[in-house]
Structure formats: C-alpha cells, structure tokens
C-alpha positions as YAML, in Angstrom:
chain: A
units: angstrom
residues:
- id: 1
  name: UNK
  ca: [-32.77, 15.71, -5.37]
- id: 2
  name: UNK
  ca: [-32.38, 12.05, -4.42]
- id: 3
  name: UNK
  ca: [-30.80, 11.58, -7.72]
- id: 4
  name: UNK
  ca: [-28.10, 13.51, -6.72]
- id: 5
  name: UNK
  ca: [-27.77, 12.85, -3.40]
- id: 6
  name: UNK
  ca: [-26.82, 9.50, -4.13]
- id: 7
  name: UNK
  ca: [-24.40, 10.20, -7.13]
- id: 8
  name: UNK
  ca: [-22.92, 12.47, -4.19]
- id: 9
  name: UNK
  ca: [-22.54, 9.48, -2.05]
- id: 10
  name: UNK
  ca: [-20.65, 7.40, -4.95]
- id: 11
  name: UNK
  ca: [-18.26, 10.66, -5.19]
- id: 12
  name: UNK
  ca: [-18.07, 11.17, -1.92]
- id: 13
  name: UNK
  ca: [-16.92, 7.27, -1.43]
- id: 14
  name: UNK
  ca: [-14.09, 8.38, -3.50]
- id: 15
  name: UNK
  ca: [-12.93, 11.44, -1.31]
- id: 16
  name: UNK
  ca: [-13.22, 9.24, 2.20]
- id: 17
  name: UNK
  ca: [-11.19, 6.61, 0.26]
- id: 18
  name: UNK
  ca: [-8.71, 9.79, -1.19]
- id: 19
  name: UNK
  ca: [-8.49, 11.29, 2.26]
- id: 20
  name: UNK
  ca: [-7.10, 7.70, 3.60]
- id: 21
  name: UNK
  ca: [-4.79, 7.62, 1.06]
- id: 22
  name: UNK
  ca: [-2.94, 11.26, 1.56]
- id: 23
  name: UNK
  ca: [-3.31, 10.69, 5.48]
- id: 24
  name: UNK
  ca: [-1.45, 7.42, 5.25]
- id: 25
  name: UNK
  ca: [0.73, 9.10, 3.09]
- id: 26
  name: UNK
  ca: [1.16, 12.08, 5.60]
- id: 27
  name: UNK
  ca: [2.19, 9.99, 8.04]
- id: 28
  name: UNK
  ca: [5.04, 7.93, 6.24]
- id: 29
  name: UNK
  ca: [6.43, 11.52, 5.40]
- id: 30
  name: UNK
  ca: [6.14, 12.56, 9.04]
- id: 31
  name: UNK
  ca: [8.42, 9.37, 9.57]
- id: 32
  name: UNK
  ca: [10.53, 9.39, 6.44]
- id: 33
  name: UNK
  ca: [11.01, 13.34, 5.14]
- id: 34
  name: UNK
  ca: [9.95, 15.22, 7.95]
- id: 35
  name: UNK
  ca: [8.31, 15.50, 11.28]
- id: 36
  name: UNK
  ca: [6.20, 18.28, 10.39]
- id: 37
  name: UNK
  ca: [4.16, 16.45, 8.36]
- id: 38
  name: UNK
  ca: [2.75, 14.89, 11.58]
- id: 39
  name: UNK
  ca: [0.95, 18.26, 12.22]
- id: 40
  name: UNK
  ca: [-1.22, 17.96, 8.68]
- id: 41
  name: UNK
  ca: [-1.41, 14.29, 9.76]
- id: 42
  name: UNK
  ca: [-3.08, 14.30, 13.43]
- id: 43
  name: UNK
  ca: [-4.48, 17.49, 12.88]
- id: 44
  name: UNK
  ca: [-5.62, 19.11, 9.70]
- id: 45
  name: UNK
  ca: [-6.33, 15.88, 7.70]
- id: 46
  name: UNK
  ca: [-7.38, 13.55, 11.00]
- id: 47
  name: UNK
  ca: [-10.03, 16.31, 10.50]
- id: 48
  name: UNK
  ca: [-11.17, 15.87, 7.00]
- id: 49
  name: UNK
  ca: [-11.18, 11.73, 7.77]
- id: 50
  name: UNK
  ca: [-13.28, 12.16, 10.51]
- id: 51
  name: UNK
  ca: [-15.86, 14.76, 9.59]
- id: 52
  name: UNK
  ca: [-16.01, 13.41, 5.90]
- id: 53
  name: UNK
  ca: [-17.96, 10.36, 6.40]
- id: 54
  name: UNK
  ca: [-20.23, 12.07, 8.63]
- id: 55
  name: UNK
  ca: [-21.04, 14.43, 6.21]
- id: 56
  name: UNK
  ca: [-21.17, 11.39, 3.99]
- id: 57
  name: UNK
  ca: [-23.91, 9.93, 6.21]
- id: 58
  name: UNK
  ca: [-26.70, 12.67, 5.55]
- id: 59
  name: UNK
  ca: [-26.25, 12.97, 1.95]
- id: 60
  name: UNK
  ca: [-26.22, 8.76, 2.20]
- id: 61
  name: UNK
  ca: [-29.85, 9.79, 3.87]
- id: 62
  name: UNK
  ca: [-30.81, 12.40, 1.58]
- id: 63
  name: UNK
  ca: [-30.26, 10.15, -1.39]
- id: 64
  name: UNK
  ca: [-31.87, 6.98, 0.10]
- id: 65
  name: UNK
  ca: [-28.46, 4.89, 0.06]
- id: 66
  name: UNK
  ca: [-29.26, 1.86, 2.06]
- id: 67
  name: UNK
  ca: [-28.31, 1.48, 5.45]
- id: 68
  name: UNK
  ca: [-25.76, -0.90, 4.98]
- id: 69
  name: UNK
  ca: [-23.52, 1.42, 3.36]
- id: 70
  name: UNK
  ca: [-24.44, 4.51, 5.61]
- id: 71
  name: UNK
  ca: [-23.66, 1.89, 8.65]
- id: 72
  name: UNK
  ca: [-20.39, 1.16, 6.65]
- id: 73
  name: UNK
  ca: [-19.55, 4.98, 6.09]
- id: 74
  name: UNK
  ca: [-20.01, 5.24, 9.70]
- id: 75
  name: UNK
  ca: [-17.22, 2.83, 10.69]
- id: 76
  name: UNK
  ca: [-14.82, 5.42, 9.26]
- id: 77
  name: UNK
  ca: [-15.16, 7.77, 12.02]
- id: 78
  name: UNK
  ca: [-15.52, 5.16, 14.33]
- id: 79
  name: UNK
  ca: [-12.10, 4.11, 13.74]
- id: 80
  name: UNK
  ca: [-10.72, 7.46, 13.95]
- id: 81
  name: UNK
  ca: [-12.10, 7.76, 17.28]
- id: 82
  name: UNK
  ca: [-10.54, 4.69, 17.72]
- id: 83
  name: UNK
  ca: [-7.19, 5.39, 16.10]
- id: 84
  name: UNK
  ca: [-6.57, 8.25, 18.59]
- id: 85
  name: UNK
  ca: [-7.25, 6.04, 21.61]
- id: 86
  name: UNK
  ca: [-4.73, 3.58, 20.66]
- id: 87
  name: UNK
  ca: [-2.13, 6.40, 21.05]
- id: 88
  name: UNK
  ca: [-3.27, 7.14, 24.83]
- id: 89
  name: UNK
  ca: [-0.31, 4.63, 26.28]
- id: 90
  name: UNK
  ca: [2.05, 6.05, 23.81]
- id: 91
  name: UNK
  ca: [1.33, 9.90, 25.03]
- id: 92
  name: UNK
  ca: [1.47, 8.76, 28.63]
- id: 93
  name: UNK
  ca: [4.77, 7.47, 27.92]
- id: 94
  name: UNK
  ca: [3.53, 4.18, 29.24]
- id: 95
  name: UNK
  ca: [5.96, 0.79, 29.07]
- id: 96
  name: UNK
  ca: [5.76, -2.64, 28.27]
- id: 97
  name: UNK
  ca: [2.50, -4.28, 27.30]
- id: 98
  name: UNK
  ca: [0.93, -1.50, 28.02]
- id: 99
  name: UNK
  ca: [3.35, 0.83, 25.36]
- id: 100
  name: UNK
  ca: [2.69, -2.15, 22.85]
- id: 101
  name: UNK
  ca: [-1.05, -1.46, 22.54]
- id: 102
  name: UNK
  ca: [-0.25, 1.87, 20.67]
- id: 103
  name: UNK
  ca: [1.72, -0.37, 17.87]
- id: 104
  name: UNK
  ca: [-1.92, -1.23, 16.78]
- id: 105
  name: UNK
  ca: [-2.10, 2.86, 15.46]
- id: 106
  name: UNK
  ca: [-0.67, 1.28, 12.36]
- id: 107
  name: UNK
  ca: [-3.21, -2.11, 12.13]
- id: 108
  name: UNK
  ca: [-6.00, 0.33, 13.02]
- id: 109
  name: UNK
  ca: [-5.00, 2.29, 10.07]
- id: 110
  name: UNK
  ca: [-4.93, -0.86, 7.89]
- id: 111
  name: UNK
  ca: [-8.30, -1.57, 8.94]
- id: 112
  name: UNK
  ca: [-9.21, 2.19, 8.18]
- id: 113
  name: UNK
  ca: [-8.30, 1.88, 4.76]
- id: 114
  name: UNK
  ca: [-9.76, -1.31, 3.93]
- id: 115
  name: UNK
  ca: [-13.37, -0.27, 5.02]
- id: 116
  name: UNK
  ca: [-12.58, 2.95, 2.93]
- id: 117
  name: UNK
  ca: [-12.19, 0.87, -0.31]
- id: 118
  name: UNK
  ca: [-14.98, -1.16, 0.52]
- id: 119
  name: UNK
  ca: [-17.20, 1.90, 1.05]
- id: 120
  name: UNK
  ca: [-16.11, 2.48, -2.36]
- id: 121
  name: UNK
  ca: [-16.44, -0.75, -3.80]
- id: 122
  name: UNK
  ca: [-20.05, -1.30, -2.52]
- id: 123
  name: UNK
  ca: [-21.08, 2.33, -3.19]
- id: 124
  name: UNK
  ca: [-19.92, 1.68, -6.96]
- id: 125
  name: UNK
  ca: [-21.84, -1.82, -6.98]
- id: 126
  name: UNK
  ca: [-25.09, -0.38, -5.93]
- id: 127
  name: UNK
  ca: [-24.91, 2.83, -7.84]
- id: 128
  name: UNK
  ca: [-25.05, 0.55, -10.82]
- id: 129
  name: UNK
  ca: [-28.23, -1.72, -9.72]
- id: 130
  name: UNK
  ca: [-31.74, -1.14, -11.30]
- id: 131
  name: UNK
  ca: [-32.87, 0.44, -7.74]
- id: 132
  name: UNK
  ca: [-30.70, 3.46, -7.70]
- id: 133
  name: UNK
  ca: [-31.36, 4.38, -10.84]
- id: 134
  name: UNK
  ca: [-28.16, 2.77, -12.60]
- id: 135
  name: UNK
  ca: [-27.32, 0.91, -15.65]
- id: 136
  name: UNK
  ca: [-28.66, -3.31, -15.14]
...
C-alpha cells in the first residue's frame, strides 16, 4: 500500500505540474483567442489546481513521502488562495497603487509554477533514493 502511495505521489507531481501548465495556458487564451476561456480558467481548472495538491497531501501521507515535499505540495494551494486575493483591488475596481497590487496575479503565477516543477523535480529525486524503495 505504501508502495503505491508513493509512486502515486511521483504521478501525481506530474498532474499538479500538468494542471499549471493548461491553467497558464487557459489564461493566455482568455487574453489572446477568447474571453471565455477565463471561465475554465478561474473556475473549472482554478479548481483542479487547488484541490489537486490537497489530495496530493494524503496520498504524500499514505505513502510516507517526507514532509518536506508534502510541506512543498502544500504551497500549491497556498498560492492559489493567494492568487485570488491579489485580484481583490482589481474586482473592486480600485486605482493607483492600490490597482497595481493585482499586476502581481501574473508573478504569483510564476511563482506557482516554479514550486510545481520543483514538486516534481524533488518528488522524482527521492522516488529514486534507496529509502523509497528506488533504484541507488
């Protein structure tokens, strides 16, 4: 059971880092095709990034993953959480300073995606140590 809890986690790493990727690229469509895409954006995919790592978490737990990486997997949501606040100013059609706040959406998401590929990264380098059961 712990055995494949943990190869879980490693795929799982993959979908968190997947789920970045089409919800960054949901969001340049929104701006660049079509404003509709926004809806699967902040809605059904802002979802699946969210709730992902969370689910991510227990099987992390199940499998024994160390807490590092579960503490990692956890910054995901985090962000999200995050991510939405940053657009407050913006949806109270705030100005000035205040307005420019919600311009750090986009670092936010930047930061998003580079704990994503270092969830993946890690996960990959510890699935392959002596202690989970990987190839020395």
């Amino acid at each position: 059971m712990r055995e494949r809890a943990r190869r879980a986690f490693g795929w799982g790493a993959w979908l968190v880092l997947a789920s970045v990727i089409v919800q960054v690229t949901l969001a340049g469509l929104g701006v660049f095709a079509n404003s509709e895409f926004f809806f699967w954006h902040s809605s059904v995919n802002g979802a699946v990034v969210f709730f992902l790592p969370l689910l991510l978490i227990l099987v992390g737990w199940l499998g024994r993953v160390p807490i590092r990486l579960r503490w990692l997997t956890a910054a995901v949501p985090a962000l999200v959480v995050l991510q939405s606040l940053l657009l407050v100013p913006y949806h109270m059609n705030a100005h000035g300073v205040l307005r420019a706040i919600s311009a750090l959406h986009v670092v936010n998401a930047f930061v998003i995606f580079w704990v994503a590929f270092e969830l993946v990264d890690r996960t990959r380098r510890y699935l392959a140590t002596p202690e989970a059961g990987g190839a020395v």
